[in-house]
C-alpha positions in Angstrom: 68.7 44.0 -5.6 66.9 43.4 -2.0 64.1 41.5 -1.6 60.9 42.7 -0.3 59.0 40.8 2.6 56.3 38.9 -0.2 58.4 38.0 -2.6 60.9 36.5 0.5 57.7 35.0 1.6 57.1 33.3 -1.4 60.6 32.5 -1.6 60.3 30.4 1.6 56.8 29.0 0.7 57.9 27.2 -2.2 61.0 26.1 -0.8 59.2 24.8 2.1 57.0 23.1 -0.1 60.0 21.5 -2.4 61.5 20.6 1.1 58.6 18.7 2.1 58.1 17.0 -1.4 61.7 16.1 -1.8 62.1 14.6 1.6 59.0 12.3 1.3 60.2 11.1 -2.1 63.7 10.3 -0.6 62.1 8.7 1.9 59.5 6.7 -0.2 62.5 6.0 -2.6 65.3 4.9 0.3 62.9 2.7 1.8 62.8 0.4 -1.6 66.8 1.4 -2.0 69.0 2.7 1.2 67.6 5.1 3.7 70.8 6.4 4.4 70.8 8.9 1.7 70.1 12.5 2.4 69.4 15.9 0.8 73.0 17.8 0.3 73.8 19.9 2.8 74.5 22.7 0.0 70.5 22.7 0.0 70.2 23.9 3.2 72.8 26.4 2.5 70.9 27.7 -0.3 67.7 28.3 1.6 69.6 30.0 4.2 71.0 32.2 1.8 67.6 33.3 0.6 66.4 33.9 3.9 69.4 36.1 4.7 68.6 37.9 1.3 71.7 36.8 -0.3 69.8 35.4 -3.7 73.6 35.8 -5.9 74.7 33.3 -3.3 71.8 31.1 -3.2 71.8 30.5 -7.0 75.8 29.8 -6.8 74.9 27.1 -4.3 72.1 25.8 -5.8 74.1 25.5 -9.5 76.6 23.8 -7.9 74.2 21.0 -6.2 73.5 20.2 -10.2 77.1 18.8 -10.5 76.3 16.9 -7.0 73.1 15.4 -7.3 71.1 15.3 -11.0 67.7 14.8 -9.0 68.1 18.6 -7.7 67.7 20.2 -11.2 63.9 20.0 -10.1 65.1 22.7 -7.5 67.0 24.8 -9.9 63.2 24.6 -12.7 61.4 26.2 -9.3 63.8 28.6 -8.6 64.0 29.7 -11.8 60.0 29.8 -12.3 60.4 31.6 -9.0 62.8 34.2 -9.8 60.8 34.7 -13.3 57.8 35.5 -11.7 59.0 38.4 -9.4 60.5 40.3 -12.2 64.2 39.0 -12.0 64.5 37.6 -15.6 68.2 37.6 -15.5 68.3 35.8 -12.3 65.8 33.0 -14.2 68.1 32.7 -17.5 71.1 31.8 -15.4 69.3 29.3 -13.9 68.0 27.9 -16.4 71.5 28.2 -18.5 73.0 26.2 -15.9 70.5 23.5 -16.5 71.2 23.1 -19.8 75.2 23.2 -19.7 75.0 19.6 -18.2 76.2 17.4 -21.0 74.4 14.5 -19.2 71.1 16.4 -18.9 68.2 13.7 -19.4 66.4 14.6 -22.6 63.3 15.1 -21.0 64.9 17.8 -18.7 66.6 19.1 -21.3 63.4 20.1 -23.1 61.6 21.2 -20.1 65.0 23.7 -19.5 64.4 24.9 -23.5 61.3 25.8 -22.8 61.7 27.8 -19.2 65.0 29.3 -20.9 62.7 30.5 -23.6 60.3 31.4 -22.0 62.5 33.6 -20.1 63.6 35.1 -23.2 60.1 36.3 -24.2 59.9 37.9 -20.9 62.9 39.7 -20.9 61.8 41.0 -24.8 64.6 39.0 -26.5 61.6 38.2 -29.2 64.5 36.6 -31.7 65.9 34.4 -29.1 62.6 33.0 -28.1 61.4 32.8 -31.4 63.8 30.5 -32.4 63.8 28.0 -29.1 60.1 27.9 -29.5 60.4 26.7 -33.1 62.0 24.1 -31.9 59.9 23.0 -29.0 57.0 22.9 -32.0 57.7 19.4 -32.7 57.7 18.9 -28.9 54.9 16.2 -28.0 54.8 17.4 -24.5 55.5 21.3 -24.9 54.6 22.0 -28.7 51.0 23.5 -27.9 53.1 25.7 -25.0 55.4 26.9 -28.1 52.6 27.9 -30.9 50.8 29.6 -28.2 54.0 32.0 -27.0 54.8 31.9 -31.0 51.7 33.4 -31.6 52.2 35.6 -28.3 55.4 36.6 -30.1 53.6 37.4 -33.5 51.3 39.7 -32.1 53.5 41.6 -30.5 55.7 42.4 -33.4 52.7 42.5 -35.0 53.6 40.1 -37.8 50.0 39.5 -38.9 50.5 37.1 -41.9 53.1 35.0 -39.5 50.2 35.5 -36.5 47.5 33.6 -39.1 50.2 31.1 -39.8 50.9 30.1 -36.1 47.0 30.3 -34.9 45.8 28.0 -37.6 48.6 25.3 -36.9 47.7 26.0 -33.1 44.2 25.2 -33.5 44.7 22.1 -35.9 46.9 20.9 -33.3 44.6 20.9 -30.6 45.6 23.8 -28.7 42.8 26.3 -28.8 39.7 26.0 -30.0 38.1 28.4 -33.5 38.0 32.1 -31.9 38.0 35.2 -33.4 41.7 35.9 -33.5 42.4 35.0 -37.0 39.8 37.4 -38.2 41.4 40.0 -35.8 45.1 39.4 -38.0 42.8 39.8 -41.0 41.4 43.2 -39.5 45.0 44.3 -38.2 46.0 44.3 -41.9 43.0 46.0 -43.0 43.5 48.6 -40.7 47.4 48.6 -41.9 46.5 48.7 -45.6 43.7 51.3 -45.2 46.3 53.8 -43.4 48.8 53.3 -46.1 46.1 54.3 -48.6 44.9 50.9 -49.9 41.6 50.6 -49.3 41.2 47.8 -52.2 43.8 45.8 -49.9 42.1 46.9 -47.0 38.5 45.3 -48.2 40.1 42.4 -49.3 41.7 41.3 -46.0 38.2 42.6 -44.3 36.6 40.1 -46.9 39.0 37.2 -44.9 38.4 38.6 -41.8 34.4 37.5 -42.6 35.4 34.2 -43.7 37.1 33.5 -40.7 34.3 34.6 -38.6 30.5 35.5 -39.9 28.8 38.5 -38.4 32.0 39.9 -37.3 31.1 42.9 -35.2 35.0 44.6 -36.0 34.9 43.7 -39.4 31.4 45.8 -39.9 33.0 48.3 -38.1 36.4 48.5 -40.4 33.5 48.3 -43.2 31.4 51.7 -41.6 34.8 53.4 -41.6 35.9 52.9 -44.8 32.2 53.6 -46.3 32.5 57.0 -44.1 35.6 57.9 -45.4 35.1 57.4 -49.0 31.8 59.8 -48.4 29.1 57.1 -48.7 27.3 58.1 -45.3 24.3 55.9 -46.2 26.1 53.0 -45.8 27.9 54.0 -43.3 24.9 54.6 -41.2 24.1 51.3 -41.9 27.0 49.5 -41.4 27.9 50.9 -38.2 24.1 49.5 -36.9 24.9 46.1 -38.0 28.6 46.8 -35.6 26.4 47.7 -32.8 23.6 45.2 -33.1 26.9 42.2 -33.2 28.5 43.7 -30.2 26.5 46.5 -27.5 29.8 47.2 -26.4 30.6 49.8 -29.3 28.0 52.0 -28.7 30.4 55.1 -27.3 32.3 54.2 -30.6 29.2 54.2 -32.9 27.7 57.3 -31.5 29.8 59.8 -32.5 30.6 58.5 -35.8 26.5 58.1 -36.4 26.3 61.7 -35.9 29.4 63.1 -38.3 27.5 61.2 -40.9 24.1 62.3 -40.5 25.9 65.9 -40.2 27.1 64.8 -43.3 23.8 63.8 -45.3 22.3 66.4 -43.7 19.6 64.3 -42.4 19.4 62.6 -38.5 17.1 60.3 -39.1 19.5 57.1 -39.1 20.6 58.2 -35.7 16.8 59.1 -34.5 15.9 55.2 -35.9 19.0 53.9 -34.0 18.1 55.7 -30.5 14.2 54.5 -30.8 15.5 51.2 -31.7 17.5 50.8 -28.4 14.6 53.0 -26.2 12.6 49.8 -26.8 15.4 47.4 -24.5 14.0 49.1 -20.8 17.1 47.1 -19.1 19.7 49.1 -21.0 17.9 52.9 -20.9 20.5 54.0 -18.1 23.2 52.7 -20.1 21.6 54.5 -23.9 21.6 57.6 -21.7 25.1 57.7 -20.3 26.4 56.7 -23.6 24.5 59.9 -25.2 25.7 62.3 -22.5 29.1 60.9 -22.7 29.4 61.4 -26.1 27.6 64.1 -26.6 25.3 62.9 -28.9 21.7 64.5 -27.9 21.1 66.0 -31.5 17.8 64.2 -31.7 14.8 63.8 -29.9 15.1 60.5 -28.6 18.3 61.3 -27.3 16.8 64.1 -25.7 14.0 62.5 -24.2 16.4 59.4 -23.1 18.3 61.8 -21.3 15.5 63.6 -19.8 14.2 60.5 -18.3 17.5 59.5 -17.1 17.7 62.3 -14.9 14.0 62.8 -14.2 14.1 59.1 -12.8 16.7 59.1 -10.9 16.4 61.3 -7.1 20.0 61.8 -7.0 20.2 63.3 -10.4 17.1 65.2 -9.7 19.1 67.1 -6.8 22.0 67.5 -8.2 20.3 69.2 -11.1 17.4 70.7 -9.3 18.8 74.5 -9.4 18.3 74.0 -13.4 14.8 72.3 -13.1 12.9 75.1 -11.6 10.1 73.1 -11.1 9.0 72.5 -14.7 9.6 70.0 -17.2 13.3 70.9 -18.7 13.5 71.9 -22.4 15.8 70.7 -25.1 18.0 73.2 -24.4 18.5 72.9 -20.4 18.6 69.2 -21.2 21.5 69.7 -23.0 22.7 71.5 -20.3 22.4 69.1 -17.6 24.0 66.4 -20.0 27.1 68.8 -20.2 27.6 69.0 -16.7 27.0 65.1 -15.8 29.5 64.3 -18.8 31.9 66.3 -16.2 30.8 64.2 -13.5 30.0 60.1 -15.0 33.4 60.6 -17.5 36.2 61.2 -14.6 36.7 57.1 -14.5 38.2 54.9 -17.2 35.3 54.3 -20.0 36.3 51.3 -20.2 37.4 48.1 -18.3 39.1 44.0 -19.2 36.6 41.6 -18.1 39.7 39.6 -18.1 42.4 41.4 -15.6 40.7 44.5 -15.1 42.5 46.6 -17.2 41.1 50.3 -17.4 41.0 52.7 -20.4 39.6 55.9 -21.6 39.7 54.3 -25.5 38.7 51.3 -26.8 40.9 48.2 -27.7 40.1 45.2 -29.4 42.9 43.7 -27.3 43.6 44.2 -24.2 47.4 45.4 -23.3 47.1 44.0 -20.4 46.5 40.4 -20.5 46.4 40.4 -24.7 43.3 38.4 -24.7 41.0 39.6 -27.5 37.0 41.4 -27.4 37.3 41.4 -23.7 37.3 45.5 -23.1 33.8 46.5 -22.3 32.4 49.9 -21.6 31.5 50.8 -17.6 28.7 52.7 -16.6 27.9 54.4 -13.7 25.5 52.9 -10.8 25.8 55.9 -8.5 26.3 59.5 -8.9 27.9 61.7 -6.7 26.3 63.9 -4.3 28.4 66.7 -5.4 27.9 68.6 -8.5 31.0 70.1 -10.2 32.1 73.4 -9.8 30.6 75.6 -12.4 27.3 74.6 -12.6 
């Protein structure tokens, strides 16, 4: 495998940086003992091979210097890190293996080489393998808050719930995170589980955890609304899903729609009329209400058609893009519901959502973000600025 000019780059940063370090230490240290002694020529060997692009070489050299000089293994735990964080895993766990198979490896090293080996294991996906260094680094006292967390990591993604709980609480009691919300996340993962095997008296009771863990859950009110609409009580449904979307703004594309299929259901809109008045009142989130409702497609009321209606009618670029429909009058429900159709085609070509995290985008909603795996950080993005350009078809 070649390396590319940044990761070379960084390559020679770091080393440079090492270089620097290592020879002021040497220095510092040689002035108290002999001054004679000198980094190993096999270091400079090593660097040169990772400037010519020759990294198999480099890490033969720099293995050997472990047998030379035990002070280098610092230089084989950056290397490592180094080859770890551009992608080359395999590169990483021979590094780190070669640490290790010193018999004379000072303990401290040797737990600091457990943990890099490990945590090159998790990277690579060998889950079972870094499960079980990472059990033993618990009763680290330097790296056991480093092994709950990539335990719990580990949980989550094999989505071992119960286990999850386990690890987070003895995380937290530890020290290592503060009370958050992800124990009542497990709680809702197993809900969600149960409810789609058919147990829905499981499924309550693990929602019924999730509130313990965490009052005024905004995801457990949610789970709640579902099951409620599911089971055909729409009343509480309607309500439920309100108390979801007064916890947490962000779920109004996700309460929306389900608002409406139960009011279809009861045959009466007036839970979704209440909801949209409710919001009209909050002036600094009216642009927001309105994309949501022409995003969704939820104008089946009249405060969704008047929200609309005053989106576009207050706005001068909407006003041109939709003037050919306007004709100079007041638009009725119907040509409302028109425009609302075609700007769906225009505000929905972007992700609906976004990480305020990493920045990971999405057209669904997740509770937790793939990308960085930290929890209630997706959030819904709405448009400032609307193209010039209607779409075709209008």
């Amino acid at each position: 495998m070649e390396f590319d000019t940044p990761p070379i780059l960084a390559l020679l940063v770091a080393a440079a940086g090492f270089t620097g370090w290592f020879l002021g230490w040497r220095v510092h240290r040689g002035a108290r003992k002999t001054a004679r002694r000198r980094l190993p020529a096999d270091y400079f060997a090593g660097l040169n091979f990772l400037i010519n692009e020759q990294p198999d070489r480099a890490v033969e050299v720099f293995t050997r210097m472990v047998d030379i000089d035990k002070e280098t293994v610092e230089i084989h735990f950056a290397l490592g890190s180094l080859f770890r964080r551009r992608g080359e895993v395999d590169r990483a766990i021979r590094v780190h293996q070669s640490i290790l198979d010193r018999p004379k490896l000072d303990p401290v090293q040797r737990e600091q080489a457990h943990l890099e080996l490990a945590t090159d294991f998790l990277r690579a996906g060998l889950l079972d393998r870094a499960e079980q260094l990472f059990i033993a680094l618990t009763q680290s006292e330097t790296h056991g808050v480093a092994a709950w967390r990539s335990l719990a990591r580990i949980y989550e993604m094999q989505r071992d719930w119960p286990q999850a709980i386990q690890v987070h609480r003895q995380l937290v009691k530890s020290g290592g995170a503060p009370p958050s919300a992800a124990i009542a996340h497990y709680f809702c993962e197993l809900a969600d589980a149960a409810n789609a095997a058919g147990n829905t008296d499981e499924a309550r009771e693990h929602l019924r955890n999730a509130r313990r863990e965490r009052r005024r859950f905004p995801r457990a009110a949610m789970l709640r609304a579902d099951l409620a609409q599911a089971a055909g009580e729409h009343g509480l449904a309607t309500r439920l899903f309100r108390v979801a979307l007064r916890r947490d703004p962000a779920l109004l594309f996700e309460v929306l729609p389900r608002m409406r299929e139960s009011c279809n259901e009861l045959l009466n809109n007036d839970p979704l009329q209440h909801l949209v008045v409710s919001m009209q009142k909050d002036r600094r989130r009216q642009n927001e209400l309105a994309q949501a409702l022409i995003l969704t497609d939820v104008i089946d009321v009249p405060a969704a058609v008047e929200t609309v209606r005053d989106y576009i009618l207050g706005d001068s670029t909407l006003r041109e893009l939709m003037q050919p429909m306007l004709a100079g009058g007041d638009p009725d429900t119907d040509t409302v519901k028109r425009m609302a159709r075609i700007l769906a085609r225009v505000l929905g070509r972007g992700p609906r959502y976004q990480c305020g995290n990493c920045g990971f985008a999405a057209k669904s909603w997740f509770w937790q973000c793939p990308g960085c795996k930290e929890w209630d950080s997706m959030r819904p993005q709405y448009s400032s600025h609307v193209p010039l350009q209607a779409p075709t078809g209008m």
